[in-house]
C-alpha positions as CSV (number, residue, x, y, z in Angstrom):
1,X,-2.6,-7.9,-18.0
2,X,-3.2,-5.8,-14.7
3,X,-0.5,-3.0,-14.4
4,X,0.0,-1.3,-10.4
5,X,1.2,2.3,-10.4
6,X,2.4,3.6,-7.1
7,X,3.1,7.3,-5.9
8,X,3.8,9.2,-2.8
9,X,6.9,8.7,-1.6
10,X,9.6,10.7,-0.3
11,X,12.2,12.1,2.4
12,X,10.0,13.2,5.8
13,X,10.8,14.2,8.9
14,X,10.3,12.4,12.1
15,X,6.4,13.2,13.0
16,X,5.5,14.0,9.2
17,X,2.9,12.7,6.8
18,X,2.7,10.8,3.7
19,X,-0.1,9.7,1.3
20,X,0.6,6.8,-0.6
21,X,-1.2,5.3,-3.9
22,X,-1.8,2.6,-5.8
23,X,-3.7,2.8,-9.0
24,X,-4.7,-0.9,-10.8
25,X,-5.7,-0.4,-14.5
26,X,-5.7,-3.4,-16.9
27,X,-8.2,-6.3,-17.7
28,X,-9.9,-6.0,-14.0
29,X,-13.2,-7.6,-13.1
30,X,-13.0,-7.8,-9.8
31,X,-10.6,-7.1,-7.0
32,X,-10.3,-9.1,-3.9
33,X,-8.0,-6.7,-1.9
34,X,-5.5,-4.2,-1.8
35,X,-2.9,-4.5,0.9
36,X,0.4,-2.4,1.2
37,X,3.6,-4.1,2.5
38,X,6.9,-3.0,3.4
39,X,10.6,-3.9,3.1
40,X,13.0,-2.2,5.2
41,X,16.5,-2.6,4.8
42,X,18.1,-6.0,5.5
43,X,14.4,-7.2,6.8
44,X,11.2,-9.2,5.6
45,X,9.3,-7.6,3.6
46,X,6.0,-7.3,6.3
47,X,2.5,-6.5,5.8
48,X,1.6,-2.9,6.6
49,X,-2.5,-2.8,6.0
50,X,-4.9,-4.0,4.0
51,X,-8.5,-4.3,2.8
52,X,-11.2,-6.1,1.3
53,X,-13.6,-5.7,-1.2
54,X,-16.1,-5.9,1.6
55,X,-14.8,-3.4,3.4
56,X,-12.4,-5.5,6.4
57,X,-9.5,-4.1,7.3
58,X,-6.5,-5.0,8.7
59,X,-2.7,-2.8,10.1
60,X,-0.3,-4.4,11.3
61,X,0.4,-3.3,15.5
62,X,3.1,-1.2,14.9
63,X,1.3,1.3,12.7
64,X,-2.4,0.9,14.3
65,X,-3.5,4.4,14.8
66,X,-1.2,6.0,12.8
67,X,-1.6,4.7,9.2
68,X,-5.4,4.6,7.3
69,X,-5.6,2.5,4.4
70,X,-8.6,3.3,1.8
71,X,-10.1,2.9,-1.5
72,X,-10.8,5.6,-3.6
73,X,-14.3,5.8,-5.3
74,X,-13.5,4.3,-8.5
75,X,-12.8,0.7,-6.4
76,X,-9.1,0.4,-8.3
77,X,-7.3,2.8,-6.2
78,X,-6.1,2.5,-2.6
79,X,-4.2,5.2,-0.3
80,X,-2.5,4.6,2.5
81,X,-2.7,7.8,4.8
82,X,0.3,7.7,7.3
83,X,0.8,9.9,10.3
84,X,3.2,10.5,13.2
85,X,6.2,8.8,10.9
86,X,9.3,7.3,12.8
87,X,12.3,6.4,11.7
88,X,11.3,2.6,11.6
89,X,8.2,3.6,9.4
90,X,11.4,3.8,6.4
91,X,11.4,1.6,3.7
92,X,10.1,0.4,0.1
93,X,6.3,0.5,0.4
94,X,4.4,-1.9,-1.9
95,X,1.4,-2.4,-3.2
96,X,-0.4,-5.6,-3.8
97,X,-3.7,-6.2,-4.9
98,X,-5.5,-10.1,-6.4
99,X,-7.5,-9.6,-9.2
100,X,-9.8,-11.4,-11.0
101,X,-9.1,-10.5,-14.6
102,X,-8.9,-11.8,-18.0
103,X,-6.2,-14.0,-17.2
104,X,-8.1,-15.3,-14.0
105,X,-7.2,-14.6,-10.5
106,X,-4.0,-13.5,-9.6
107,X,-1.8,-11.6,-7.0
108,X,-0.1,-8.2,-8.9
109,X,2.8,-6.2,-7.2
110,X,3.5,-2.6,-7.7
111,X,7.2,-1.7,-8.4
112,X,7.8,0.3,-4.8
113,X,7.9,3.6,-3.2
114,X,10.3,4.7,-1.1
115,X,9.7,6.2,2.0
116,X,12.3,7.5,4.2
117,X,11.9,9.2,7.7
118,X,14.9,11.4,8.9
119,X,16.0,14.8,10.2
């Protein structure tokens, strides 16, 4: 069993910063990527960012320049650095990593973060 634990959420104003996390822990050989997503009220949840074990990364146009995704040193943690917030930046931020783990490869999902940008 692979378990996500996110943090870093919270109320920020308009132009504010936020550093999210993701920790994996659990039966882990390998991980594939880490990507955040997003759900926003009433919407899809969308891709935000994400990277590879190799290193590729990928945001999504309306936070290029603004958001940095990365992996901490340890390989099982990723951070999403975001900058410059706006009020469309709010919304449950998840994490979602595929593992290869005891139980084989699968996708995991992190229970959420809220983020919410307002003055």
């Amino acid at each position: 069993q692979v378990q996500l634990v996110e943090s870093g959420g919270g109320l920020v104003q308009p132009g504010g910063s936020l550093r999210l996390s993701c920790a994996a822990s659990g039966s882990i050989f390998s991980i594939y990527y880490m990507n955040w997503y997003r759900q926003a009220p009433g919407k899809q949840r969308e891709l935000v960012a994400g990277i590879t074990s190799g290193g590729s990364i990928q945001y999504a146009d309306s936070v290029k320049g603004r958001f940095t995704i990365s992996r901490g040193n340890a390989k099982n943690t990723v951070y999403l650095q975001m900058n410059s917030l706006n009020a469309e930046d709010t919304g449950v931020y998840y994490c979602n990593v595929r593992v290869w783990g005891a139980e084989g490869t699968n996708d995991y999902w992190g229970q959420g973060t809220q983020v919410t940008v307002s003055s």
